[in-house]
Structure formats: structure tokens, C-alpha cells
MIMIMAR-622312 format. One record per residue (C-alpha): residue number from 1; residue in one letter; x, y, z. Coordinates in steps of 0.1 Angstrom, whole numbers. Example, Ala and Ser with C-alpha at 12.3 -4.5 7.8 and 13.67 -1.06 7.14 Angstrom:
2
+-----+-----+-------+-------+-------+
:   n : res :     X :     Y :     Z :
+-----+-----+-------+-------+-------+
:   1 :   A :   123 :   -45 :    78 :
:   2 :   S :   137 :   -11 :    71 :
+-----+-----+-------+-------+-------+
***
This chain:
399
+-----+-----+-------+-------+-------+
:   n : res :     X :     Y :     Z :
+-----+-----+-------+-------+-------+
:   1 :   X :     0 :     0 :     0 :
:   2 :   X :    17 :    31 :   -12 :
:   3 :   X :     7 :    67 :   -10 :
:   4 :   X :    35 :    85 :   -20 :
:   5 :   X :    23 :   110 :   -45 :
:   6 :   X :    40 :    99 :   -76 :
:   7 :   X :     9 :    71 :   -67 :
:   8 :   X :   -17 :    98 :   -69 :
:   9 :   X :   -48 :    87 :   -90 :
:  10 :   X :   -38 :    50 :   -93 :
:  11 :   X :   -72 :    31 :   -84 :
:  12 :   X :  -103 :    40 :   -94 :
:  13 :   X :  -135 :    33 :   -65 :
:  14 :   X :  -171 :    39 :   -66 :
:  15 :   X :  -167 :    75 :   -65 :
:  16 :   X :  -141 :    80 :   -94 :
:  17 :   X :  -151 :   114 :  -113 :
:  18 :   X :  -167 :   132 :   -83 :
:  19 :   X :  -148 :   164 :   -75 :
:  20 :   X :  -157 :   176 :   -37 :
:  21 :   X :  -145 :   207 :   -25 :
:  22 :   X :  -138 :   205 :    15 :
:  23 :   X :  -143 :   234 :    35 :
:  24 :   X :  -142 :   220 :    67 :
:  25 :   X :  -120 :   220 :    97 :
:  26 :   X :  -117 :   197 :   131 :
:  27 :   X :  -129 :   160 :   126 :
:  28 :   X :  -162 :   159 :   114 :
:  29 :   X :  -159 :   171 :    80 :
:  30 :   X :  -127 :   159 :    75 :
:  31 :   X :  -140 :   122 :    80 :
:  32 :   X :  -165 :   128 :    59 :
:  33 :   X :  -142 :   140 :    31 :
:  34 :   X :  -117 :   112 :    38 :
:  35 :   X :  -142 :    87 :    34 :
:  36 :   X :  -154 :   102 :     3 :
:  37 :   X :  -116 :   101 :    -9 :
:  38 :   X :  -111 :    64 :     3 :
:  39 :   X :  -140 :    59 :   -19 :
:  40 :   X :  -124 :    76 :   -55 :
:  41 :   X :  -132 :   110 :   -52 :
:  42 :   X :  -109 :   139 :   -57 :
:  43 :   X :  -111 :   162 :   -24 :
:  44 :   X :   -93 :   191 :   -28 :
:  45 :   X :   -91 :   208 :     9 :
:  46 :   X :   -94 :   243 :    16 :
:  47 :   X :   -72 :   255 :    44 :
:  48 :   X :   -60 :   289 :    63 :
:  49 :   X :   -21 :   296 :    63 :
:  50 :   X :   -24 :   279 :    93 :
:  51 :   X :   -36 :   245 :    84 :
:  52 :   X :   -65 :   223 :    96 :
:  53 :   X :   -69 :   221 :   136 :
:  54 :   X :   -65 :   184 :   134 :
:  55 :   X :   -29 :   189 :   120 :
:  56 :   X :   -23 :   192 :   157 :
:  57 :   X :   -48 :   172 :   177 :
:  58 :   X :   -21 :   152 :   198 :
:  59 :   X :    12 :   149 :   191 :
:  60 :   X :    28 :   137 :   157 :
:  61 :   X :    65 :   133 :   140 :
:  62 :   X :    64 :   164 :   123 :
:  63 :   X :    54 :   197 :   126 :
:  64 :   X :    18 :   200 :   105 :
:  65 :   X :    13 :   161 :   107 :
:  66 :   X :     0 :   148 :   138 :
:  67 :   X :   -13 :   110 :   138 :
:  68 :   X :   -45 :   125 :   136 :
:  69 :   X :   -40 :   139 :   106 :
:  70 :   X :   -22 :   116 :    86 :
:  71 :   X :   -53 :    93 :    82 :
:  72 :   X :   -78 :   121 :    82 :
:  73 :   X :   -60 :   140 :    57 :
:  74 :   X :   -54 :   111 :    28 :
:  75 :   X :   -68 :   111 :     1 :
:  76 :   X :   -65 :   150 :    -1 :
:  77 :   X :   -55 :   176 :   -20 :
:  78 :   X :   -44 :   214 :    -1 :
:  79 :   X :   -51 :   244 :   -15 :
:  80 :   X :   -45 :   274 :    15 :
:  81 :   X :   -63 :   306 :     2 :
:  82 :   X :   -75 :   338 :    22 :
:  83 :   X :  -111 :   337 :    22 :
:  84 :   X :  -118 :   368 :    36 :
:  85 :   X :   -99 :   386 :     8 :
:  86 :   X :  -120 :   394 :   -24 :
:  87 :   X :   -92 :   372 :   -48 :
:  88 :   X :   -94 :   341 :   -26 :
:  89 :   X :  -128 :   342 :   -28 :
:  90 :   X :  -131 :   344 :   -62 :
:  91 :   X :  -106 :   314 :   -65 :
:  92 :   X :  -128 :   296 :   -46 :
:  93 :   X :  -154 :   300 :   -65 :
:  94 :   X :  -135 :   294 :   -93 :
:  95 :   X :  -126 :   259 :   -76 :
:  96 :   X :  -164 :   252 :   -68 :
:  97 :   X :  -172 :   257 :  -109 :
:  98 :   X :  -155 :   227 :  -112 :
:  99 :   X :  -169 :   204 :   -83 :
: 100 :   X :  -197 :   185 :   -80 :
: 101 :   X :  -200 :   186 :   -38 :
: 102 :   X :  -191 :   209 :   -15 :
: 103 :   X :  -190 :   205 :    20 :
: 104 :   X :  -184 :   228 :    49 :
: 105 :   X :  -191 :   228 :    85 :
: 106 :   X :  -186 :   270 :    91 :
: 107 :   X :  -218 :   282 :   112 :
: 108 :   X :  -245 :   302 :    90 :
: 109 :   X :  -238 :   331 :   103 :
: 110 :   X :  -199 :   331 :    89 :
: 111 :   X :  -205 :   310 :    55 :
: 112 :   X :  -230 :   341 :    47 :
: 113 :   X :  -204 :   368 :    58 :
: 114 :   X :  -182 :   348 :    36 :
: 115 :   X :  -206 :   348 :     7 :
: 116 :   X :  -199 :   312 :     3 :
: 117 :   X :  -233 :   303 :    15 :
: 118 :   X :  -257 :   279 :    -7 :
: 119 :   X :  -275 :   308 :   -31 :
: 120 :   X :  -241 :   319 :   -35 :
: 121 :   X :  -223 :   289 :   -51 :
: 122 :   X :  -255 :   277 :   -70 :
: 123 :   X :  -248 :   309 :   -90 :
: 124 :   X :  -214 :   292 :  -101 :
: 125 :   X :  -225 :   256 :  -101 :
: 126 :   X :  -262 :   255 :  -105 :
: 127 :   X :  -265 :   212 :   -97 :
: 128 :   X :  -241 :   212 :   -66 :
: 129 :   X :  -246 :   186 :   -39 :
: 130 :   X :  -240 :   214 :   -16 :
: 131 :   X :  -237 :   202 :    24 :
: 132 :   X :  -235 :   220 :    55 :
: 133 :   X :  -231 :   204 :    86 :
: 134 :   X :  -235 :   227 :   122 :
: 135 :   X :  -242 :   218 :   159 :
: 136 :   X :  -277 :   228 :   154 :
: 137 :   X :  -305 :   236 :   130 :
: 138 :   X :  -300 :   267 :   110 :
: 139 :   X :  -338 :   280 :   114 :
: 140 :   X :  -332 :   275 :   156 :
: 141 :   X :  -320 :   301 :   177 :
: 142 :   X :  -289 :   284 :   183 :
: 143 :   X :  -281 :   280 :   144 :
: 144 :   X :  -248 :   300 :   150 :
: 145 :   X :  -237 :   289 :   184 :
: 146 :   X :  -206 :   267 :   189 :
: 147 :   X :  -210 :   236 :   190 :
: 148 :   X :  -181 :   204 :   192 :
: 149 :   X :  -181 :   169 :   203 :
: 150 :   X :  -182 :   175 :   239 :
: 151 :   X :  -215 :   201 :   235 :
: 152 :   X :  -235 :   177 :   213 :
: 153 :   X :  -225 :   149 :   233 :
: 154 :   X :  -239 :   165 :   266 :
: 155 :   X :  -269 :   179 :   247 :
: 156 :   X :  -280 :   144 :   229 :
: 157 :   X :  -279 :   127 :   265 :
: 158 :   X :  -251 :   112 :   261 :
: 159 :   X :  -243 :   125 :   298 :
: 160 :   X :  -275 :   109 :   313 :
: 161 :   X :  -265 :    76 :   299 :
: 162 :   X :  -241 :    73 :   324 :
: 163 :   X :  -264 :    88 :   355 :
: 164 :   X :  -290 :    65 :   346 :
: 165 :   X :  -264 :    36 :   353 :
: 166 :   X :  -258 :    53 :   384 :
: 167 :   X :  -223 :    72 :   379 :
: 168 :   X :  -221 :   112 :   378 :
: 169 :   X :  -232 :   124 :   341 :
: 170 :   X :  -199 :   114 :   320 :
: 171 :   X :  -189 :   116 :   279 :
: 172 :   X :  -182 :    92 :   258 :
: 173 :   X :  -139 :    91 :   257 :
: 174 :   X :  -141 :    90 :   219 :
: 175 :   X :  -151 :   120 :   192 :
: 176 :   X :  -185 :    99 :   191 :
: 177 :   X :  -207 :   129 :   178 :
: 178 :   X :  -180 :   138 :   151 :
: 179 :   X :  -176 :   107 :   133 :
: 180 :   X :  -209 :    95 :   133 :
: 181 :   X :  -221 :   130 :   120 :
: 182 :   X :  -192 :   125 :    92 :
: 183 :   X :  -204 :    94 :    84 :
: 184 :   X :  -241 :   108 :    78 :
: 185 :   X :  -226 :   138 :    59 :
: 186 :   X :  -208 :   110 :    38 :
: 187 :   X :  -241 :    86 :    36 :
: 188 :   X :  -260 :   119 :    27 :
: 189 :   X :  -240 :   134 :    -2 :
: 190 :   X :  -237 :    98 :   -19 :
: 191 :   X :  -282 :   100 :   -21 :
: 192 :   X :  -278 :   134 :   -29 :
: 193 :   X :  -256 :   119 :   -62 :
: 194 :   X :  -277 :    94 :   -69 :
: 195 :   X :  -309 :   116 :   -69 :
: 196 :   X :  -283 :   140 :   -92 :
: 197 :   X :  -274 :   115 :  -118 :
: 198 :   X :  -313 :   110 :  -119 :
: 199 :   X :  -327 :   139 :  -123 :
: 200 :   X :  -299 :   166 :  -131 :
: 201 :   X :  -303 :   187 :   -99 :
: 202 :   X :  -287 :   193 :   -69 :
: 203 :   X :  -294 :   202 :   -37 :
: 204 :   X :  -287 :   220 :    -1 :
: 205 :   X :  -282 :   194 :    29 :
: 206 :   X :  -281 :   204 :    62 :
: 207 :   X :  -266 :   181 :    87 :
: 208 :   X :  -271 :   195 :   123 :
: 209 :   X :  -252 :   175 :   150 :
: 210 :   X :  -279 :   177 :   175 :
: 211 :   X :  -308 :   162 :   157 :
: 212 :   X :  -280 :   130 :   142 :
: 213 :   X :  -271 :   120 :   182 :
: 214 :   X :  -308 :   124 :   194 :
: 215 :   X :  -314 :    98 :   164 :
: 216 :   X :  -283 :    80 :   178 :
: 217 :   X :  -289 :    77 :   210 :
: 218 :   X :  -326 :    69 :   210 :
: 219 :   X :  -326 :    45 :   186 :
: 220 :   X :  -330 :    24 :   218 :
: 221 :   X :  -327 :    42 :   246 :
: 222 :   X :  -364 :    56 :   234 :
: 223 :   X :  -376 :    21 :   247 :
: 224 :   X :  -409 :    22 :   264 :
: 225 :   X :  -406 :    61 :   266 :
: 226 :   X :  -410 :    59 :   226 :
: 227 :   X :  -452 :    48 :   230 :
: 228 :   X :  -479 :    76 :   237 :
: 229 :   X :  -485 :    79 :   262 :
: 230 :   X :  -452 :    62 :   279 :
: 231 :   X :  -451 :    28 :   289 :
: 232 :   X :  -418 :    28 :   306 :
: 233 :   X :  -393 :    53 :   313 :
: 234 :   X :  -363 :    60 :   284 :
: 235 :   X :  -332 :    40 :   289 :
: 236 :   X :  -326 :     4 :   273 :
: 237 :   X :  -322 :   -17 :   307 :
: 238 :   X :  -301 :   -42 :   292 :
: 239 :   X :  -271 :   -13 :   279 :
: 240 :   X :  -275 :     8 :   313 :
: 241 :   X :  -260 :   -16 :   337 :
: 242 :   X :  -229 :    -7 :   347 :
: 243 :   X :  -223 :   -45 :   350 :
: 244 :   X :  -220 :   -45 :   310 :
: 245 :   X :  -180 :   -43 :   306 :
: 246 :   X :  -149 :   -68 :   302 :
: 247 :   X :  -150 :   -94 :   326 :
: 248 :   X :  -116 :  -109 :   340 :
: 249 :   X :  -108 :  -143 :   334 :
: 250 :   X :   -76 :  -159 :   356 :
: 251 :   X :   -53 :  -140 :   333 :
: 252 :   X :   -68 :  -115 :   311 :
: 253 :   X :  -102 :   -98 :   299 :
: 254 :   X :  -130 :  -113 :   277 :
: 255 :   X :  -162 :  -105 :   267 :
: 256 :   X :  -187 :  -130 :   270 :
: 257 :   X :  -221 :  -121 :   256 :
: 258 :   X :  -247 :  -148 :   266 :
: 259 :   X :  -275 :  -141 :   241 :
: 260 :   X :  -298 :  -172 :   243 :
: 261 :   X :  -307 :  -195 :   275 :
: 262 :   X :  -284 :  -223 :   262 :
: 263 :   X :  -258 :  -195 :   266 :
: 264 :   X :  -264 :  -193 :   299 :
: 265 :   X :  -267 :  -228 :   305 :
: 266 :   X :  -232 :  -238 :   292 :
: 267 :   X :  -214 :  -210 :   310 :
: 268 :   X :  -229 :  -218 :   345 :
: 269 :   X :  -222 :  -256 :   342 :
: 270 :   X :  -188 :  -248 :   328 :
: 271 :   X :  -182 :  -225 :   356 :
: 272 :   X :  -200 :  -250 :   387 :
: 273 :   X :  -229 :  -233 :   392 :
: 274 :   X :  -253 :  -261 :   384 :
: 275 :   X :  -276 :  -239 :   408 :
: 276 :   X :  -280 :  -216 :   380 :
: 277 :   X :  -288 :  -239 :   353 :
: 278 :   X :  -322 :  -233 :   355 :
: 279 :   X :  -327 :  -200 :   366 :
: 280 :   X :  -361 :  -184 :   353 :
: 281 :   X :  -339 :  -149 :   349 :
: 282 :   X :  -330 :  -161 :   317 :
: 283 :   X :  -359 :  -183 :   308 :
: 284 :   X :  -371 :  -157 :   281 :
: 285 :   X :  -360 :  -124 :   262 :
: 286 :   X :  -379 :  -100 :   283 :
: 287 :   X :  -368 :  -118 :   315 :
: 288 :   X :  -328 :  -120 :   303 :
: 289 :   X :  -331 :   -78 :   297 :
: 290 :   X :  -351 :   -73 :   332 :
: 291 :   X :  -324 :   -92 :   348 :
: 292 :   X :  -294 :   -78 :   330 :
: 293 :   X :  -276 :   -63 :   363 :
: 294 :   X :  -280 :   -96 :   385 :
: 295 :   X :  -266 :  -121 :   351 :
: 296 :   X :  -238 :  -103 :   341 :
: 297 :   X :  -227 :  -102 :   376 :
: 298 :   X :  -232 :  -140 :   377 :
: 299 :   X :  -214 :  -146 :   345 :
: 300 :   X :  -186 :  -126 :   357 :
: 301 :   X :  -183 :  -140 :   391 :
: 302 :   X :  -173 :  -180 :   374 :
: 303 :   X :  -148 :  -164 :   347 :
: 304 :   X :  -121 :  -162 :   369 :
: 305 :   X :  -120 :  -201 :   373 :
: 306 :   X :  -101 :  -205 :   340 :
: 307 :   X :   -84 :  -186 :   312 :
: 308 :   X :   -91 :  -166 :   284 :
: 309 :   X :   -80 :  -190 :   261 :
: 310 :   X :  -100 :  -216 :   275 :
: 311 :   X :  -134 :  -196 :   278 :
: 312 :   X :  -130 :  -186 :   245 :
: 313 :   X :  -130 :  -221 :   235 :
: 314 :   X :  -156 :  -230 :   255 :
: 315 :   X :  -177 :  -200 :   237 :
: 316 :   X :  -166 :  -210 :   202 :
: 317 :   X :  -181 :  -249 :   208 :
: 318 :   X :  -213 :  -235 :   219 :
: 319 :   X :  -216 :  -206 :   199 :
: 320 :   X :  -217 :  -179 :   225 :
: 321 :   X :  -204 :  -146 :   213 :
: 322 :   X :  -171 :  -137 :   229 :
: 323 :   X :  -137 :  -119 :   220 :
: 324 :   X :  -107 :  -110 :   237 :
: 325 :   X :  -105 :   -72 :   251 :
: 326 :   X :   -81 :   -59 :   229 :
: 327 :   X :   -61 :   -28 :   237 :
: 328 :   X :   -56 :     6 :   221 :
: 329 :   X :   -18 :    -7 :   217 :
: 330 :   X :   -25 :   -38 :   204 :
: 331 :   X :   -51 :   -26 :   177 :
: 332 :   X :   -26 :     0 :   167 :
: 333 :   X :     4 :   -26 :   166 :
: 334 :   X :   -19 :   -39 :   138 :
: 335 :   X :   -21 :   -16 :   116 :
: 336 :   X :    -2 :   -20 :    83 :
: 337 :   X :    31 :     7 :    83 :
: 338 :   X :    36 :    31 :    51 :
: 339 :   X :    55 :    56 :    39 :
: 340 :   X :    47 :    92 :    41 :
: 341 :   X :    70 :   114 :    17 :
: 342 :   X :    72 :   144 :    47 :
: 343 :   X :    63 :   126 :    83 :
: 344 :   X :    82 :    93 :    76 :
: 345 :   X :    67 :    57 :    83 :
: 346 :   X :    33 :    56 :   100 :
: 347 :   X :     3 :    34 :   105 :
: 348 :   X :   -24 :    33 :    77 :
: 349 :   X :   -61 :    30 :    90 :
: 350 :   X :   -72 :     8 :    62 :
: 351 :   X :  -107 :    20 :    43 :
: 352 :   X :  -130 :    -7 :    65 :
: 353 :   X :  -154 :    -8 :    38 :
: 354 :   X :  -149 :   -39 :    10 :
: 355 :   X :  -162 :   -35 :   -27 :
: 356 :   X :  -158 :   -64 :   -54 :
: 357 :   X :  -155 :   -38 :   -83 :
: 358 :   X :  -146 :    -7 :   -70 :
: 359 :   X :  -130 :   -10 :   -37 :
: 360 :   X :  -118 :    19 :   -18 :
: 361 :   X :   -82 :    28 :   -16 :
: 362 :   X :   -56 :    50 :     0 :
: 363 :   X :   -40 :    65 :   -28 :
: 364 :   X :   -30 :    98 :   -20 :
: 365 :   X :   -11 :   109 :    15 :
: 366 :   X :   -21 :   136 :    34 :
: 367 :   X :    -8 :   166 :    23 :
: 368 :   X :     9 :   199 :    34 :
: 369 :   X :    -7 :   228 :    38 :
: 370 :   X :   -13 :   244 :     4 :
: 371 :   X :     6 :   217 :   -16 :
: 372 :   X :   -14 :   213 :   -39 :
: 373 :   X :   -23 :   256 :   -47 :
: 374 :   X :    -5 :   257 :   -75 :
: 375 :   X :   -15 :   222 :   -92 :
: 376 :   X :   -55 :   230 :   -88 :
: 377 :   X :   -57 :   267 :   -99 :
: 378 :   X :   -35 :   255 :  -131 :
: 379 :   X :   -61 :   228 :  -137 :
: 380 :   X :   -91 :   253 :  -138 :
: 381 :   X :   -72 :   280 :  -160 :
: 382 :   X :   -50 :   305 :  -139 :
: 383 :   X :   -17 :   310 :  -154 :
: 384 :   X :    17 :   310 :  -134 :
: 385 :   X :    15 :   346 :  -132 :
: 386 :   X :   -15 :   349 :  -115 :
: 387 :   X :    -8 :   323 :   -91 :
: 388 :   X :    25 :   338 :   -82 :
: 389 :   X :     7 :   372 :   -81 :
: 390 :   X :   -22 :   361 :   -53 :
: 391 :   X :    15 :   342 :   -38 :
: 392 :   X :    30 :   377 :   -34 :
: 393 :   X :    -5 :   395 :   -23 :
: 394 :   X :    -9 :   368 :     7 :
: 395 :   X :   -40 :   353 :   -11 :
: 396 :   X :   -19 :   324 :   -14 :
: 397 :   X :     1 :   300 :    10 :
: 398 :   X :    22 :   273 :    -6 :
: 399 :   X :    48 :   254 :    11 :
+-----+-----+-------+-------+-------+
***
């Protein structure tokens, strides 16, 4: 797997031919962009002379290239123009005449002080797939305030998860809200394609953060609260127990799912407690959910007796679901190792998605800032002398 640019637009995937233009910063967009890159399209990234935020989100071998970054960024193309000055605009727009998508996740407010708003690009490119994505509704009060993972999280309920299970109101310790929202931004502009190459019309998509983790999180933590009137309080009982974690076998983790009574029934006669071979607790689906505290317990309490090796054994022979708890080290340590042309060797996140035609591919490493200002405005008509004029005005950052 190379991605050294001299590989730049070696495979073709399902999205080969689609130009998207990325004005987004952080993680949300950029996942979004990096899985539409993974997938064939050319994303050509809009930056300040600064660079993305997520060029230093944690540390990283170089300067500009955290490990962040150097997934999030594949698959990417830099362009680092002044927006806020009238000839970076105009390049932009210039840029957007040539795209099929663009995506952005600047607040309303800014994108229309930028002039970059929807009614503003149609002008340039009348059948864009054109995609915001904010913390909040733009025809809500809140359209323009601030929002990041931590805010949605807290405002989607992700907080009252954990004081329902009886621990102070917590957040999830990974960018949960982002990359789920990047993923329906992703999801999202693919229909909006489809409906395009259908009818010959684009369309404005607005993808506010809140409404995607209320969706997420009540998918089933809605439970009985969901009926009209209630029938049970919200909260999945089954999820909420705090007994729901790795359990420790005599010398390791595992997690042991017992799904079915015969699960139950093996893992209790395997572990000596013929006592609870017929316990009614798990006699039936409702009964195996009411009981989820007092069962997980019990499973845990026999796992010590042997180790993970064994249990895992044990699971495989009567198909009880079951896996060893991996750690962030060990998933990292197996990651494949490639060569970036500016940070050195690093570990490739591999596109999880598998297509028998048109499978997804890193092709492209992630770039430098404005590495590619040059190479883009060439490709839509500016000559050397204008580039190296908006170079000398500031309008332009290359490397």
C-alpha cells in the first residue's frame, strides 16, 4: 500500500469522477471527506495559512502532521487561500465551478459573511450537492452557536446515559458525535448523487449535530418512553447496567455475551454453578433484559475459574459470542506501516469498507498545507502569473 504522490490517482473506486470541495476543519468534516476520498473522489481541501486544527490534535513526527492527521487527511489535495480577501474568494469559487460537492461545517452566520453560502455557489454551479453540517438547526435560535463533540454529546444525552447507570453524568472518551455525523454527511451526499445523476439537480443538505445524536442515542434508549403515552421510562435496561464491561478471566479480559438461554446454561455448568442452570432470569428475552444487572454479575463471578484462552474455547463450541478485550496498543500494533513522503513511516487505517468492483483505496497521502495551490488553480485555467501574483499578495500559501 503506497501513498506516496508519484501514486496519486492510481485506483479507481465507486466514486471515481466526483470532484468535492472541502471546507471543513476539526474531525467531522474531515471524516467525511476522507471517506469520500477512500471511496475515489478527488477532495481538494481548503485551508488557512495555518492549516486544519487536526494537523495538531495530539502529538505527531512532524510539525503539520500529527497522527491525527495523517489518516484524516489522505486522500487530499491542499489548497490554503484567504477567504476573507476578495481574490481568494473568487478562486474559490473558481474551484467550486469545477466540483460537484461541497462541504463545509462554518456556522451560517460566517458561510454568509463569507458569501460562500448555498444561493451563492449555486450561482457558479447550479447542480451542486451542496452540504453544511452545524451543531444545530440553522432555522433554531442556536443556528450559530458553537458547537463540538463535547456540546452535542452532553446535549444528545449522552451525559445521562451514564447517570442512569448510576455514575455522575460522563462523555463518551471518543469524538463519538463527530464521526458519526461524518459518516451521515458521507451517507448523505452519496443520495444526494444518486438523486443528481437521476434527475440533473442538486441540492442543499443540512446536517445539524444535535438532531444526528438524538437519532443516535434513542434509537433504543427511546424504549418504552417511545409509546404515547409512555409505557416505561427511556433508557434500554439491558445497555444501562454498569455491569456491561470486560470481565476478567484468571489471566486477562474477555467479553462473553450470553444471548440465548443455552448460553447461559453452558457457562454456569462450565463455571460449577449447576444452581443456576435453571434460573427463570434467563428463561425468556424479556426476563434476560429485566435481569441484565444480577446475570452479568453471575457470569462474571465463574470467569475467573479459568483462562481466556479456554473460555474462548468453550464460547466457540457452543456458539456464545465472545472476544478477547483488545487494547488501544495492540489494535494500533496492527495496523499496516507506510511511507509518508514528509512525516516518515506511519500506521495506515485501512478503508473498513470492501467493494468487489470498485474498492476503496488509500492513494493519495495527506498533504501539506497548500501543496497542492499551485497544481488546482493550473487545472481550472489561472496562469503562473496569476498564481504567483495572489502568492506575493498573501492570497496564497504554498509550502
Amino acid at each position: 500500500m503506497s501513498t506516496g504522490e508519484n501514486e496519486g490517482d492510481g485506483a479507481a473506486g465507486p466514486l471515481a469522477g466526483v470532484r468535492v470541495l472541502d471546507l471543513s476543519s476539526v474531525l467531522m468534516g474531515p471524516a467525511a471527506t476522507r471517506t469520500l476520498g477512500d471511496f475515489g473522489a478527488d477532495v481538494i481541501l481548503v485551508e488557512s495559512a495555518a492549516g486544519d486544527r487536526n494537523r495538531s490534535m495530539g502529538s505527531g513526527p512532524v510539525d503539520g502532521f500529527s497522527g491525527v492527521s495523517l489518516n484524516l487527511l489522505r486522500n487530499k489535495r491542499s489548497i490554503s487561500l484567504d477567504l476573507k480577501h476578495e481574490r481568494g474568494r473568487q478562486a474559490f469559487l473558481d474551484i467550486v465551478a469545477t466540483c460537484d460537492v461541497m462541504i463545509t461545517n462554518l456556522r451560517p452566520g460566517p458561510l454568509r459573511r463569507l458569501r460562500l453560502h448555498y444561493e451563492a455557489v449555486q450561482e457558479v454551479r447550479p447542480d451542486i450537492v451542496f452540504c453544511r453540517a452545524h451543531g444545530y438547526p440553522s432555522a433554531s435560535e442556536q443556528a450559530d452557536a458553537p458547537a463540538y463533540d463535547d456540546i452535542i454529546q452532553s446535549a444528545s444525552g449522552i451525559g445521562d446515559l451514564f447517570r442512569r447507570m448510576g455514575a455522575e453524568p460522563m462523555l463518551l472518551p471518543s469524538l463519538v458525535a463527530d464521526k458519526f455525523c461524518g459518516l451521515t454527511i458521507a451517507n448523505s451526499v452519496t443520495a444526494a448523487l444518486y438523486h443528481r445523476a437521476q434527475t440533473g439537480r442538486g441540492q442543499c443538505i443540512e446536517i445539524p449535530m444535535i438532531d444526528v445524536m438524538r437519532a443516535f442515542v434513542l434509537a433504543e434508549h427511546g424504549a418504552g418512553a417511545i409509546s404515547e403515552p409512555p409505557v416505561a421510562s427511556a433508557g434500554y435496561a439491558r445497555i444501562l447496567t454498569p455491569e456491561r464491561k470486560p470481565q476478567r478471566t484468571a489471566d486477562g479480559w474477555i467479553n462473553i455475551l450470553p444471548y440465548d438461554q443455552e448460553h447461559y446454561v453452558a457457562l454456569f455448568e462450565a463455571g460449577g454453578r449447576h444452581d443456576l442452570a435453571a434460573d427463570e432470569r434467563f428463561a425468556t428475552p424479556i426476563e434476560r433484559v429485566t435481569h441484565s444487572d444480577s446475570l452479568y454479575r453471575d457470569v462474571a463471578s465463574v470467569l475467573g475459574q479459568r483462562t481466556t484462552a479456554e473460555w474462548l474455547e468453550l464460547c466457540e463450541e457452543n456458539g456464545i459470542p465472545a472476544t478477547e478485550a483488545a487494547t488501544l496498543d495492540e489494535l494500533v500494533s496492527q495496523l499496516p506501516i507506510d511511507e509518508h513522503p514528509v512525516a516518515g513511516p506511519y500506521r495506515v487505517i485501512p478503508p473498513p469498507e470492501q467493494f468487489s468492483e470498485t474498492p476503496p483505496s488509500v492513494r493519495r497521502a495527506a498533504p501539506k498545507i497548500g501543496e497542492h495551490g499551485r497544481q488546482v488553480l493550473s487545472e481550472i485555467g489561472y496562469d503562473a502569473a496569476a498564481i504567483d501574483g495572489l502568492i506575493s499578495d498573501g492570497v496564497l500559501t504554498t509550502p
